[in-house]
C-alpha positions in Angstrom: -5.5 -14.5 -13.9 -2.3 -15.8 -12.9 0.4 -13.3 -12.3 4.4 -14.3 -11.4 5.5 -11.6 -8.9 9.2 -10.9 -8.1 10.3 -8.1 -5.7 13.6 -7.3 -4.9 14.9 -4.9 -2.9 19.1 -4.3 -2.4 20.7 -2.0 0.3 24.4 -0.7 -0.9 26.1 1.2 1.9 29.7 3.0 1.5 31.1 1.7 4.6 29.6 -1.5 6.6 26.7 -1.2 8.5 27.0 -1.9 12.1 22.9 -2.2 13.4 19.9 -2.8 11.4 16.4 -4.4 12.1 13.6 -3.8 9.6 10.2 -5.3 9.2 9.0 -7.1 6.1 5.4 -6.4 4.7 6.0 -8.6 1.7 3.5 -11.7 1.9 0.7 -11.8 0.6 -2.4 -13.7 2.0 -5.4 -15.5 0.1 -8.6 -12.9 0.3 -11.9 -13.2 -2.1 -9.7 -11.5 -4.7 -6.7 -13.6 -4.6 -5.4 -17.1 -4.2 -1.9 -17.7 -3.0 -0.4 -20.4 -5.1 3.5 -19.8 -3.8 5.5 -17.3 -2.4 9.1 -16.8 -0.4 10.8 -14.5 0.8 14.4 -14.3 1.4 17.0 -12.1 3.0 20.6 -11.7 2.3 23.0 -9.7 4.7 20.3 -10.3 7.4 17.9 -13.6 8.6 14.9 -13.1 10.3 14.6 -13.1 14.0 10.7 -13.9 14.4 7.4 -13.8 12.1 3.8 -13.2 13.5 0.4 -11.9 12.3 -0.1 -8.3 13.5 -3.4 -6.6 14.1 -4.3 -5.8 10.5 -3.9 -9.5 9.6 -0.5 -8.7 7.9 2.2 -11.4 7.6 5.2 -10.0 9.2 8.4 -10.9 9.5 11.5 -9.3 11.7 14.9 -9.4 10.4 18.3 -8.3 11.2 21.6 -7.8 10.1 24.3 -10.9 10.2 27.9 -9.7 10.1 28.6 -6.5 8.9 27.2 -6.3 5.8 28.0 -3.7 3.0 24.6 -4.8 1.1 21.6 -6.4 2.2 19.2 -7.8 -0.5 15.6 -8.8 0.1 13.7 -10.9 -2.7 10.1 -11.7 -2.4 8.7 -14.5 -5.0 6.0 -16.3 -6.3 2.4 -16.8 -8.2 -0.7 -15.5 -7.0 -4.4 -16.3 -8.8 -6.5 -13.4 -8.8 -10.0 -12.9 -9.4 -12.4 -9.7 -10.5 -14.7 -8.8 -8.0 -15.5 -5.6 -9.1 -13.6 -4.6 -6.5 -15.4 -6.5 -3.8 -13.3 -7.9 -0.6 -16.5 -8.6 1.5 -17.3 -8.0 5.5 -14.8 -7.2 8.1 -13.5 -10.0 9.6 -10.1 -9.0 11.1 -9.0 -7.9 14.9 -8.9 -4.8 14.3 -12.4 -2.9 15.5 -14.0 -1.0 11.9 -14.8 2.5 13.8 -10.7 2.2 14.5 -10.7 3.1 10.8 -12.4 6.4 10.9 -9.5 7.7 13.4 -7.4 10.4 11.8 -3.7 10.0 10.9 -1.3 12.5 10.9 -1.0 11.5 7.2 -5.0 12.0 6.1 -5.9 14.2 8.7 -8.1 16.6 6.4 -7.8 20.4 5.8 -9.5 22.8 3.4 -8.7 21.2 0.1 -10.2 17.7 1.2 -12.8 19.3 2.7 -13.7 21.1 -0.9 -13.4 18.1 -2.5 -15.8 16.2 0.0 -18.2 19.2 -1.1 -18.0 18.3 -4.7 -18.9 14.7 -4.2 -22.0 13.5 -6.3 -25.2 13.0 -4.4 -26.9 9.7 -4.0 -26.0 6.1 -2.8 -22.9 5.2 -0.6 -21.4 3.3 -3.3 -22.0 6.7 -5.8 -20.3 8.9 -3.7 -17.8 7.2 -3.1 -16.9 6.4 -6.8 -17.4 9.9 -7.1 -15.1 11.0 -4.8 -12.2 8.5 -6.4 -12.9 10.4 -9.8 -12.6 13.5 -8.4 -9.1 13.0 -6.8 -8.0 11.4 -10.1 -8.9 14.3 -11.9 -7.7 17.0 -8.8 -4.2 15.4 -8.3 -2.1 14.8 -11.1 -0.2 11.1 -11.1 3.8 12.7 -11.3 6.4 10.3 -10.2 9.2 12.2 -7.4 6.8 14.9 -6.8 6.4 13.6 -3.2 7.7 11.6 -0.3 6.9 9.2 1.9 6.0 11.9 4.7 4.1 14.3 2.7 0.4 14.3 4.1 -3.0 13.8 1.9 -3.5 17.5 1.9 -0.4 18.7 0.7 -0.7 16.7 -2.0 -4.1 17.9 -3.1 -3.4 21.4 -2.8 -0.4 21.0 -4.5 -2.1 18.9 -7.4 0.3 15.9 -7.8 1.6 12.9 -6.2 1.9 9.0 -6.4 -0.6 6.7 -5.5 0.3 6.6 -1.8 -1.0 10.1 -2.0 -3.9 9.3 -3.8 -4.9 6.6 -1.5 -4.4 9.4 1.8 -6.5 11.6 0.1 -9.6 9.3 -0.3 -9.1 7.8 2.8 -9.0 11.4 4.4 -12.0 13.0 3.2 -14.2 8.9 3.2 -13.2 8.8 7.0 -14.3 12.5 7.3 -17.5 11.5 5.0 -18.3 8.6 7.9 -17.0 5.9 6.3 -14.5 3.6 7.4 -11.3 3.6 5.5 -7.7 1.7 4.8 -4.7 1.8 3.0 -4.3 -1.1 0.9 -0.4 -1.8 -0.7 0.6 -4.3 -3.2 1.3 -5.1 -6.8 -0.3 -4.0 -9.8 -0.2 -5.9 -13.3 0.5 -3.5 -16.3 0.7 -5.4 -19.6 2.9 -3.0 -20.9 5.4 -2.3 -18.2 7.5 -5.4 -16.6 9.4 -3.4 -14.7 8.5 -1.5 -12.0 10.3 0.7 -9.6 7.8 0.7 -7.1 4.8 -1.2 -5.5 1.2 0.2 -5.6 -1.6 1.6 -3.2 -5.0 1.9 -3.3 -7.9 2.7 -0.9 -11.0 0.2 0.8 -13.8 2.2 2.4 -16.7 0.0 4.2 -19.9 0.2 3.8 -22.6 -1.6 5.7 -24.3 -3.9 2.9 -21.4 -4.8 0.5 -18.2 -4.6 3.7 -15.0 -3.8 2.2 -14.6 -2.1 -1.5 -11.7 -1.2 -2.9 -11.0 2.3 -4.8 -7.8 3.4 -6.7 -7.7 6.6 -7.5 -4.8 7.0 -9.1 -6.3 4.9 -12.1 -10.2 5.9 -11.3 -10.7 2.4 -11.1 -11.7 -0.2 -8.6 -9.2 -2.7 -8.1 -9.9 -6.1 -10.4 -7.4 -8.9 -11.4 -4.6 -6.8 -12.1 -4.3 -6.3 -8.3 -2.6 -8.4 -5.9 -2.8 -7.5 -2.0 -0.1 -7.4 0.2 -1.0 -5.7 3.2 -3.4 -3.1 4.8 -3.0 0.1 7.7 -4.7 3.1 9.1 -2.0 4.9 6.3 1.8 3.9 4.3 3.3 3.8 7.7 1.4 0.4 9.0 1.2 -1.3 5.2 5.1 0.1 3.7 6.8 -3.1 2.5 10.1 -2.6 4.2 10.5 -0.2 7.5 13.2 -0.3 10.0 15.9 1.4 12.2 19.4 1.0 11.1 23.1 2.6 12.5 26.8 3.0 12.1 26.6 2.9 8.0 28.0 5.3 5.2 25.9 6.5 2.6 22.8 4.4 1.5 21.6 3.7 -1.8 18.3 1.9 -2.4 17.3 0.1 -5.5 13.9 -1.4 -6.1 13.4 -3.9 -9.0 9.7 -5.4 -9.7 8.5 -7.4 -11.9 4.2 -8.7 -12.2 4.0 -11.1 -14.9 0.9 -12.6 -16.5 
């Protein structure tokens, strides 16, 4: 499938803002599910200071403020040609060491409620439990828009019995990590014929497992990630994959507005 992406991202402040530098998460990268046909990104109110590969294998790029800006807009762009794999990335092959991705976060460290989940899990093969575990936390956590943040941790979320799919993707990768598989957050774009418009990019979850390597589970849709999916970039949690992060000073009130659109 070939999907048009366009993701844009506009800072309003009440009064100029004085310091800002913020790192961009917003290219993607060719992978066994996706081919890169083009993509930009652009800044207004800002231009970007350097651009690097960090240790995920994320494109990254640092930008700061020109001026003093009362808005700063960010667009990302382009066409990306994706391919089913059932979910199916393949073996490790970036810097980062795998049994780095069984370390705990302070955002999927687990607690009671993942460990009750973990208890629930399906006997059998690697690839059953963990399918079993992603149906588990779909059914387990309700899918409610605002009902978290960006800080609220896996189990909070559980207990509490909603969130977004950031939450979803802590809590699998919580209780695989505590089942002794490797685990990552995985953000990005998600392709829903009947909604252009999005207000928000998506997460999912990749556990590893020895004969298949990377495999890609979204519990907040109980599905594996197919063509629908396009990948953006990968962490230990939200905080190493979030598509915009920064530090910022001397500005008024902020408002944030998010437009995306994922186009066949």
């Amino acid at each position: 499938m070939l999907l048009k992406i366009s993701h844009v991202t506009e800072y309003a402040y009440t009064t100029p803002i004085s310091y800002a530098l913020q790192r961009l998460r917003l290219t993607p990268h060719d992978t066994a599910m996706q081919k890169i046909h083009r993509w930009e990104t652009s800044v207004d109110g800002a231009e970007v200071e350097a651009s690097y590969t960090d240790h995920f294998g994320n494109m990254v790029e640092m930008v700061s403020i020109t001026g003093r800006p009362s808005n700063i807009r960010i667009t990302a762009s382009g066409t990306v040609e994706t391919i089913d794999t059932s979910g199916i990335v393949g073996q490790h092959r970036d810097y980062m060491p795998l049994w780095l991705y069984q370390r705990e976060t302070a955002l999927t460290k687990p607690g009671k409620s993942i460990r009750e989940v973990m208890r629930q899990v399906e006997k059998g093969a690697d690839l059953e439990r963990l399918h079993s575990l992603m149906t588990l936390l779909h059914e387990k956590m309700v899918f409610e828009p605002g009902s978290t943040h960006s800080q609220t941790i896996a189990e909070d979320a559980l207990t509490n019995g909603h969130g977004v799919c950031q939450d979803h993707a802590h809590a699998f990768i919580s209780a695989a990590r505590a089942m002794g598989f490797p685990a990552r957050y995985a953000s990005g774009y998600l392709h829903m014929p009947e909604i252009d418009n999005q207000v928000a990019s998506h997460a999912w979850a990749e556990a590893h497992l020895d004969d298949l390597g990377w495999v890609g589970f979204d519990p907040a849709n109980d599905s594996c990630p197919d063509e629908n999916y396009v990948l953006i970039a990968y962490g230990f949690d939200f905080l190493d994959a979030s598509p915009v992060s920064g530090v910022q000073a001397g500005a008024g009130d902020e408002k944030l507005t998010v437009t995306i659109t994922v186009e066949q």
